[in-house]
C-alpha positions as a printed NumPy array, in Angstrom:
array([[190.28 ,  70.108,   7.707],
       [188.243,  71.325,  10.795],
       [189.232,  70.129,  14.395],
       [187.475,  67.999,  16.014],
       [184.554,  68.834,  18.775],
       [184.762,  67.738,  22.374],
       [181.713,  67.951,  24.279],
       [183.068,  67.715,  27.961],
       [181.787,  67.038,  31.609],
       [178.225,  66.586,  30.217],
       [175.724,  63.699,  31.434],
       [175.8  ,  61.213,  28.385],
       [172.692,  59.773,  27.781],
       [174.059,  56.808,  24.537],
       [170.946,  54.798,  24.063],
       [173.308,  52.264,  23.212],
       [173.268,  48.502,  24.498],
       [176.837,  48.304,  23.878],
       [178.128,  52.241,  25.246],
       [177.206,  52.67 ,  28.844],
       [175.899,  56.051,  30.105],
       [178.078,  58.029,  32.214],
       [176.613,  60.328,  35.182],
       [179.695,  62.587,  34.017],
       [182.079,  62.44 ,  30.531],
       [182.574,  63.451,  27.186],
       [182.192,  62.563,  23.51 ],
       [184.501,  63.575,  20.776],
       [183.441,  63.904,  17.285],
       [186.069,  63.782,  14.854],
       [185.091,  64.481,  11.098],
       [181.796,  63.289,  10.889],
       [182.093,  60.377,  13.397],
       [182.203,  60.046,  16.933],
       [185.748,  58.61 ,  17.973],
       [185.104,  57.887,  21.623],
       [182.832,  58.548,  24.391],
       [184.428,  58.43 ,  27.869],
       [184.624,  59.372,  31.197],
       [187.113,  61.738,  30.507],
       [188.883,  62.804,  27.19 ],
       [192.035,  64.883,  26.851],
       [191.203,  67.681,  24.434],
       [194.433,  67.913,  22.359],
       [193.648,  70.368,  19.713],
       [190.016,  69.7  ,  19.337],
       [187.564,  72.978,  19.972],
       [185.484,  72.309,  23.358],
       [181.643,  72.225,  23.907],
       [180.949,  72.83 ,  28.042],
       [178.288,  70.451,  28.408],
       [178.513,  71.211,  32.022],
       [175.256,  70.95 ,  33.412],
       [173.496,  69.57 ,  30.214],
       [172.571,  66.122,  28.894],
       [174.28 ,  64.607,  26.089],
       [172.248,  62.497,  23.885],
       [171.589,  61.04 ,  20.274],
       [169.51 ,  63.527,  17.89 ],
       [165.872,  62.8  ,  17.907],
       [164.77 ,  61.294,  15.243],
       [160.794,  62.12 ,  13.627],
       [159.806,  58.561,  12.016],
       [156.629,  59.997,   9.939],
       [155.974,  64.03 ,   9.111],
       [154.132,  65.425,   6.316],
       [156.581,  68.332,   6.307],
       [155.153,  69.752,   2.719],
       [152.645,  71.151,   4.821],
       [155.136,  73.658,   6.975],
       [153.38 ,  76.623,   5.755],
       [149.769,  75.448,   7.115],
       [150.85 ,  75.419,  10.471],
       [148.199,  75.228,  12.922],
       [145.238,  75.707,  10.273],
       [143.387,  73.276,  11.166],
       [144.103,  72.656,  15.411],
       [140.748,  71.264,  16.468],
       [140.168,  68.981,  13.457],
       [138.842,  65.637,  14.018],
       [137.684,  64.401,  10.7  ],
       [140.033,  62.749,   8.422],
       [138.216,  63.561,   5.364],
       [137.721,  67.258,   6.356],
       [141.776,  67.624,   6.93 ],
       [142.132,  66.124,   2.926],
       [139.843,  68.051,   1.749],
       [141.403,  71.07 ,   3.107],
       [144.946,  69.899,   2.318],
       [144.774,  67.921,  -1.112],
       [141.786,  69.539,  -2.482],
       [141.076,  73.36 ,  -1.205],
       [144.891,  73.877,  -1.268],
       [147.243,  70.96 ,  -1.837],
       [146.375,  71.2  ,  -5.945],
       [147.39 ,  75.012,  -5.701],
       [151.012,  74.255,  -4.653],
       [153.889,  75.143,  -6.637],
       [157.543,  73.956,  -6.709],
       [158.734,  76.964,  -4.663],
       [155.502,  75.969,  -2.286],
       [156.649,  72.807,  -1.921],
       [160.545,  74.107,  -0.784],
       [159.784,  76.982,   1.282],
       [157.381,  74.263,   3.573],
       [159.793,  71.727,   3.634],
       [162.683,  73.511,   4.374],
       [160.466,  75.429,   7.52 ],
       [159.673,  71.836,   8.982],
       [163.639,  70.731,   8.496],
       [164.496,  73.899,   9.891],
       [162.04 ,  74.07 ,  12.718],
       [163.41 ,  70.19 ,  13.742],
       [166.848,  71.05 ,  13.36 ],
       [165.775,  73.843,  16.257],
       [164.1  ,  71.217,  18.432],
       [166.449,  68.932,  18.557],
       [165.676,  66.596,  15.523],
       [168.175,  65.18 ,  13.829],
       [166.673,  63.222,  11.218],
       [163.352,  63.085,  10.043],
       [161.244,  60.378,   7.23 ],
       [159.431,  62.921,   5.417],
       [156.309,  61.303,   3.887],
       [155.423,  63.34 ,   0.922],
       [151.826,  62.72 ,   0.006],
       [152.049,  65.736,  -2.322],
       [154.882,  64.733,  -4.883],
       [152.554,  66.205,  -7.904],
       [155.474,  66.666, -10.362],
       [159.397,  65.954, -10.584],
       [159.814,  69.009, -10.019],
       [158.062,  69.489,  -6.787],
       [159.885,  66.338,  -6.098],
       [163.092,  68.114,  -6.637],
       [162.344,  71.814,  -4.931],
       [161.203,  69.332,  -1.96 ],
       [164.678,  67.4  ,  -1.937],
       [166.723,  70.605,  -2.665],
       [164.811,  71.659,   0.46 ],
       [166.272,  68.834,   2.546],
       [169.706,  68.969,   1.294],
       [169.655,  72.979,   1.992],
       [168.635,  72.628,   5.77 ],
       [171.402,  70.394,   6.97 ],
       [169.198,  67.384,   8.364],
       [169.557,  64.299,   7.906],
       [166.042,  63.133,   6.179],
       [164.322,  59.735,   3.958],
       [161.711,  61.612,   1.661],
       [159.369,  59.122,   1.029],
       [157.92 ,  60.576,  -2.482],
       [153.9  ,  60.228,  -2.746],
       [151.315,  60.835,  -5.169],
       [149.657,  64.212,  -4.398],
       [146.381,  63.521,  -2.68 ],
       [143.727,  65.864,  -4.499],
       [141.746,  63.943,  -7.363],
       [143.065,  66.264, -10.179],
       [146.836,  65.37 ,  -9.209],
       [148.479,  63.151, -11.805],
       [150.537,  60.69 , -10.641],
       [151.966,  59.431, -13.662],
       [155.775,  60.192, -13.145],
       [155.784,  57.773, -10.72 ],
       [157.098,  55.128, -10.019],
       [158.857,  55.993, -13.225],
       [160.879,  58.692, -11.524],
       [161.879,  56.712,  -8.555],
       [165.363,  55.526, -10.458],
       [166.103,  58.648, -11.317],
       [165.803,  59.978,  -8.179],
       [167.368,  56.395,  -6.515],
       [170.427,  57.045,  -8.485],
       [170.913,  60.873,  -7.926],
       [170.459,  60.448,  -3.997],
       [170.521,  56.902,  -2.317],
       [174.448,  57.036,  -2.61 ],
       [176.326,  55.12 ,   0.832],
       [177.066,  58.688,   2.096],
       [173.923,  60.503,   1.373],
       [172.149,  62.685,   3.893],
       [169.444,  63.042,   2.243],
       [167.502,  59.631,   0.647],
       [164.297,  58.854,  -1.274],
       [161.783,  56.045,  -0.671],
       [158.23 ,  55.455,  -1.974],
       [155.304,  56.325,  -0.378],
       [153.479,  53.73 ,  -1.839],
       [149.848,  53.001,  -0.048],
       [148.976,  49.666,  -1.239],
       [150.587,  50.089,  -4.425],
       [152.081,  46.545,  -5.037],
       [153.423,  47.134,  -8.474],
       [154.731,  50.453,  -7.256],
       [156.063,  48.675,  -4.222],
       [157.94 ,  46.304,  -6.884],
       [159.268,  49.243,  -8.655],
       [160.67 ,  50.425,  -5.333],
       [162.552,  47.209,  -4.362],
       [164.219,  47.189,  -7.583],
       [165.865,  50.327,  -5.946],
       [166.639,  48.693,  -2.47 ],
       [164.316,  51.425,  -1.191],
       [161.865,  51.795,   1.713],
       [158.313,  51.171,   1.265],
       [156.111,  53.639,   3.429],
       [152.569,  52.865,   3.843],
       [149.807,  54.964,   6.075],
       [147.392,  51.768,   7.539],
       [143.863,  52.653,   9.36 ],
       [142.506,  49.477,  10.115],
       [138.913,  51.299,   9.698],
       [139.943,  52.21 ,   6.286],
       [142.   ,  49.902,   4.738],
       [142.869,  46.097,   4.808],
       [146.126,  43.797,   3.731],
       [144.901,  41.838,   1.234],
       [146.537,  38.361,   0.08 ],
       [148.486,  39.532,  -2.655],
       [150.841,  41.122,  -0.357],
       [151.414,  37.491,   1.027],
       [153.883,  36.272,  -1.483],
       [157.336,  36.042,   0.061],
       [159.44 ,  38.716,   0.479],
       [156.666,  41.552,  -0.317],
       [156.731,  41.984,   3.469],
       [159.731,  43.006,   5.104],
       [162.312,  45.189,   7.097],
       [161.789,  47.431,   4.008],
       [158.124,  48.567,   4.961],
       [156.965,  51.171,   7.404],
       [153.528,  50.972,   8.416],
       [152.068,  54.129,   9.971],
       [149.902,  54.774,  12.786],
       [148.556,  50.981,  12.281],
       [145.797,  51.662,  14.854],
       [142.434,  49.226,  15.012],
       [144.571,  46.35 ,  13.334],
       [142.819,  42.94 ,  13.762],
       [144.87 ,  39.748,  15.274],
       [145.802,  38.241,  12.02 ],
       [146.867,  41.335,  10.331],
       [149.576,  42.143,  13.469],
       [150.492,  38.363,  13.379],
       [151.255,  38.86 ,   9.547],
       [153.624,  42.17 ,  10.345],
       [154.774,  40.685,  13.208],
       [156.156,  37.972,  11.106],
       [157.615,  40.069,   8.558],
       [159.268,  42.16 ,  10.584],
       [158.575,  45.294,   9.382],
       [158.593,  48.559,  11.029],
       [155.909,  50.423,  12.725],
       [155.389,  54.113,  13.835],
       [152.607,  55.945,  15.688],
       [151.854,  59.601,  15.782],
       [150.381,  59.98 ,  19.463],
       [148.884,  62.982,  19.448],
       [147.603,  62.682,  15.772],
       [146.143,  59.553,  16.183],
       [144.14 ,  61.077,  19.703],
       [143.232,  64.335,  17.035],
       [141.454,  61.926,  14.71 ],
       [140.158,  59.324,  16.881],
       [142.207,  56.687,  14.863],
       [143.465,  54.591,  18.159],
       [141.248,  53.307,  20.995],
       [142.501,  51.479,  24.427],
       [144.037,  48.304,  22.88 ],
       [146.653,  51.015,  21.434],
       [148.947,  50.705,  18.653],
       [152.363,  51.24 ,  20.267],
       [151.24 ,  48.484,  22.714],
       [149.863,  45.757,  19.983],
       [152.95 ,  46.502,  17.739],
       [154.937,  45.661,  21.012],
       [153.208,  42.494,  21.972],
       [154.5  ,  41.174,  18.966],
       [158.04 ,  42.182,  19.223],
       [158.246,  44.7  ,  17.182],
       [159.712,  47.889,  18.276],
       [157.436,  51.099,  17.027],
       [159.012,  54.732,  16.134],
       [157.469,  58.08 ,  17.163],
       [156.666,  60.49 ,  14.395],
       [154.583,  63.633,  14.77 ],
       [152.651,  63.356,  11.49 ],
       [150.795,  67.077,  11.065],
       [151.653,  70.881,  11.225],
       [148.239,  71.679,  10.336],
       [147.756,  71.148,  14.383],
       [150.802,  70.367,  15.603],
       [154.961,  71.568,  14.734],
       [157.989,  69.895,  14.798],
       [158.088,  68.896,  18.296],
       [159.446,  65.44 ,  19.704],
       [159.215,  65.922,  23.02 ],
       [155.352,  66.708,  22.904],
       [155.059,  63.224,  21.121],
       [156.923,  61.548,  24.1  ],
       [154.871,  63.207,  26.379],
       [151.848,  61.952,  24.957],
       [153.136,  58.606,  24.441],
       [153.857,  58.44 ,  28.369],
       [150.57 ,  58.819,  29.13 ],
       [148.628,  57.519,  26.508],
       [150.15 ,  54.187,  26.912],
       [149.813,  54.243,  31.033],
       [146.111,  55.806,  30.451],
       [145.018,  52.758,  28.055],
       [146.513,  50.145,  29.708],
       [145.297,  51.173,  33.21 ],
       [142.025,  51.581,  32.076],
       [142.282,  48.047,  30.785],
       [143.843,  46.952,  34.114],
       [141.102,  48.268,  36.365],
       [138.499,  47.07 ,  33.694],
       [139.705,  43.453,  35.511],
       [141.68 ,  42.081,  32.417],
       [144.395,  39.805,  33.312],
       [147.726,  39.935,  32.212],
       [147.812,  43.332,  31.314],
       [150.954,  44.59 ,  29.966],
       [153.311,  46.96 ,  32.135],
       [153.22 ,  50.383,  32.67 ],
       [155.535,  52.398,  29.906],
       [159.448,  53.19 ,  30.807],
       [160.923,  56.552,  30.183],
       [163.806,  54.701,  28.427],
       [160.843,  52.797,  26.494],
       [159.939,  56.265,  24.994],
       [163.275,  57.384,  24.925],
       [164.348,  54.314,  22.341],
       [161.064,  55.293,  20.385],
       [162.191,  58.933,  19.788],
       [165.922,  57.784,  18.788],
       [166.798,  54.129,  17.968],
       [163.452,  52.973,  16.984],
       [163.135,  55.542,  14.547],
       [166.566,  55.128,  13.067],
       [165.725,  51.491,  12.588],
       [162.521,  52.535,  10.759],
       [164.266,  54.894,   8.349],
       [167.149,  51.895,   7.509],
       [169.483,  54.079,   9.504],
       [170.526,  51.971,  12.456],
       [173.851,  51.356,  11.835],
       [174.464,  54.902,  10.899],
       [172.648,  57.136,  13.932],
       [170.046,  56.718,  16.74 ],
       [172.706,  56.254,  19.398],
       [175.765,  57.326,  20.467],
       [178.839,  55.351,  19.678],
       [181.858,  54.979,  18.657],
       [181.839,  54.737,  14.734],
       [178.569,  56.154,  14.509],
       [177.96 ,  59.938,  12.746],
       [177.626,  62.178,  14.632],
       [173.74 ,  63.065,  15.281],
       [174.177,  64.595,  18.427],
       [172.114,  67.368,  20.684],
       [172.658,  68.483,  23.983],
       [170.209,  70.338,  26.094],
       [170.377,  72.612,  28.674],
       [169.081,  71.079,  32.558],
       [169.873,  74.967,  34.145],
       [166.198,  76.042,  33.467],
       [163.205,  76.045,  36.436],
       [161.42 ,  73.588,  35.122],
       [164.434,  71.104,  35.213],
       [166.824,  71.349,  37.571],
       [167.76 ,  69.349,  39.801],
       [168.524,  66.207,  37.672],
       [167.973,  63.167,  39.373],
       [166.832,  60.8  ,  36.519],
       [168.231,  61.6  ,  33.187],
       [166.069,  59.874,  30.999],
       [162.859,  60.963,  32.947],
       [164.043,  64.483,  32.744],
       [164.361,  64.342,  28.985],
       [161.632,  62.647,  28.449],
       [159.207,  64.459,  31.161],
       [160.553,  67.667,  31.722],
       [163.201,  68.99 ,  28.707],
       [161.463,  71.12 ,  26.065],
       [162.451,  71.989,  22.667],
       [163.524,  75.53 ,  24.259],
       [166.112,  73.714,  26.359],
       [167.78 ,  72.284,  23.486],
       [171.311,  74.217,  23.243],
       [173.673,  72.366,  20.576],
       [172.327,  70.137,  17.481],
       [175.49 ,  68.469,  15.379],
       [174.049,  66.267,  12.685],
       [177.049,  63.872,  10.805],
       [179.282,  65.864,  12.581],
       [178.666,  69.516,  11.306],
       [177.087,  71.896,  14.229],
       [173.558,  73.68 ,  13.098],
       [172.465,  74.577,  16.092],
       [174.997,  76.27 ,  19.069],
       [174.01 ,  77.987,  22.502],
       [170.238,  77.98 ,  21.582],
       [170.603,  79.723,  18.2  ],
       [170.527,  78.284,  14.763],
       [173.609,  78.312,  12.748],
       [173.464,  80.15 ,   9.003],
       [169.504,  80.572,   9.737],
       [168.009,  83.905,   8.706],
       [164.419,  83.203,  10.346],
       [163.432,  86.763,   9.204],
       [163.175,  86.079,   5.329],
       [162.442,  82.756,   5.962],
       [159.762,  84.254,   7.432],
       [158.55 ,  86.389,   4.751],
       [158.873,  83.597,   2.183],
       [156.883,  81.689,   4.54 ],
       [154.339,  83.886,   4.911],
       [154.127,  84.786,   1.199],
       [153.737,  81.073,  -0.197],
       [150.626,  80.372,   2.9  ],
       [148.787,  83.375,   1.913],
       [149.162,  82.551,  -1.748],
       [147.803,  78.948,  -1.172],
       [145.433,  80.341,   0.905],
       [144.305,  82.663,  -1.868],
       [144.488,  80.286,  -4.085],
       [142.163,  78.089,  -2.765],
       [139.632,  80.69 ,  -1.271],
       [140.049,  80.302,   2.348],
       [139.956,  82.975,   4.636],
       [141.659,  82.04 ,   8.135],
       [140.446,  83.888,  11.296],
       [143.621,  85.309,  12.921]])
């Protein structure tokens, strides 16, 4: 049995309607749960975290991320053309990946959100080209410590077969989606509706990618209970009226990418985070791409910030009436932890802290120039904390990341492995990247 883990005098940020923050207190983790969360704890025999001087919070959680594409990182930065990003990833490379491809990039992106601070992440795998791929990706997961929904995809390129799916969803259904799993599977199912069958036969979630330029809802996803809590819609930018009425309705659950959807142009100033919440629904943040971006919350709640004040002032000073209010730091805050838990089916599991709860935890450092002095807690995590601030990660309980430094990491043949798999893809495929 190992003791339990006090973190003491830290600033406890819970995200929780029902646990109240506290300027100054402690949390203790016991097992993988958190047993109480106070303004002072005695520590008995547990081992003690000084969160003196740091912020206490629930683990960030990364509602949409392609992470099969760790090893690309930053290929393609300036992109702005959809079609020239697939054809890159599905067809120049994406058809050249192997099983041991397919690991070595997903366990990179775990591993690189595990350092920043993210505790869980829905991994939307639009390049599940075998079971086996499936698998190495899972294996992956499982490996890194995270806590992770791998929404399995049909590989993109047109040579891809897709026809283990959605056979292979039960298999996977029953080997993974047990009560206590870390690690879960759901579909990634476009506008699949007899895969999207298949996958509520398995209680799973439904993930769908929705460009209103691109695609459209059509009425055979009217019938009752096709639409639901189960779906997540993604980026869902340049949506007309009736399509938003008909998620709205639903209730399903929506995530943006901020600065993806600015890289491609998807969004313009009526803004999806803002149309999913005039209806009342409550989006997630995810970061989508490491082709031009990394596993890095708090740039997405950054962008979010100022995106949404940007769009709606613009609107605002445009002279429409009844424009709605400026974004809250705690607004941003809820999209980057209990939003996204809700999204992933994981609300009653992480996303805040509380009693009961596993224990997704991170605390991060306020000591540094750029922070100090901490006057706002929220606005300093959310406007001035970096993922090189983040100290501690604990995900259900189990530490992975402690005094700035990965735990059981060896970044130097991770490294190497890294590097290996991108230049063989890159090989492969005939590209030659300027350094």
């Amino acid at each position: 049995m190992t003791r339990p883990i006090l973190f003491k005098h830290g600033t406890i940020v819970t995200m929780d309607a029902t646990v109240p923050d506290l300027a100054t207190g402690d949390v203790l983790v016991d097992g993988d749960r958190i047993a109480a969360i106070a303004p002072a704890l005695p520590a008995g025999d547990a081992e003690i975290i000084d969160a003196t001087g740091c912020i206490v919070l629930p683990g960030l959680v990364d509602a949409h991320h392609h992470a099969w594409l760790g090893a690309l990182r930053r290929l393609m930065p300036d992109v702005d053309d959809l079609f020239a990003y697939i054809g890159v990833v599905a067809e120049t490379l994406g058809r050249h990946y192997r099983p041991r491809d397919m690991y070595l990039s997903t366990h990179l992106t775990a591993i690189a959100s595990l350092d920043a601070g993210i505790t869980t992440i829905v991994d939307a795998c639009h390049g599940s080209r075998s079971p086996d791929h499936t698998d190495a990706a899972l294996d992956a997961l499982a490996a890194s410590g995270i806590r992770a929904l791998h929404m399995v995809g049909p590989a993109m390129d047109r040579g891809a077969s897709s026809a283990h799916l959605p056979g292979d969803l039960e298999r996977l259904a029953r080997t993974w989606n047990g009560d206590d799993s870390l690690v879960r599977v759901g579909l990634f199912g476009q506008f699949n509706l007899e895969w999207w069958q298949a996958a509520r036969r398995l209680d799973m979630r439904i993930l769908t990618e929705f460009i209103g330029d691109l695609a459209t809802l059509g009425p055979e996803f009217s019938e009752p209970g096709i639409l639901g809590p189960h779906n997540i819609f993604n980026h869902c930018t340049r949506l007309p009226e009736t399509t938003w009425r008909r998620l709205a309705d639903a209730g399903v659950n929506v995530t943006v990418n901020p600065r993806s959807d600015a890289l491609f142009g998807f969004d313009d100033d009526s803004f999806a985070y803002q149309r999913a919440v005039d209806h009342g629904l409550a989006p997630a943040l995810g970061i989508d791409l490491d082709t031009a971006f990394g596993s890095d919350m708090f740039g997405e709640m950054h962008a979010l910030f100022h995106q949404q004040r940007a769009a709606m002032r613009n609107r605002r000073f445009r002279g429409e009436q009844d424009v709605p209010a400026p974004i809250t730091v705690r607004a941003v805050l809820e999209a980057a932890t209990v939003n996204g838990a809700r999204a992933a089916g994981l609300e009653g599991i992480t996303g805040t802290l509380a009693p009961g709860k596993q224990a997704d935890i991170i605390m991060v450092r306020t000591n540094g120039a750029a922070v100090f002095p901490v006057t706002h807690a929220v606005g300093t995590i959310v406007q001035a904390v970096e993922r090189a601030d983040v100290d501690t990660v604990m995900v259900a309980g189990r530490l992975r990341k402690r005094n700035g430094t990965l735990l059981g990491v060896d970044l130097d043949r991770l490294a190497a492995d890294v590097t290996a798999s991108r230049d063989h893809l890159l090989a492969a495929g005939g590209m030659h990247v300027g350094r």
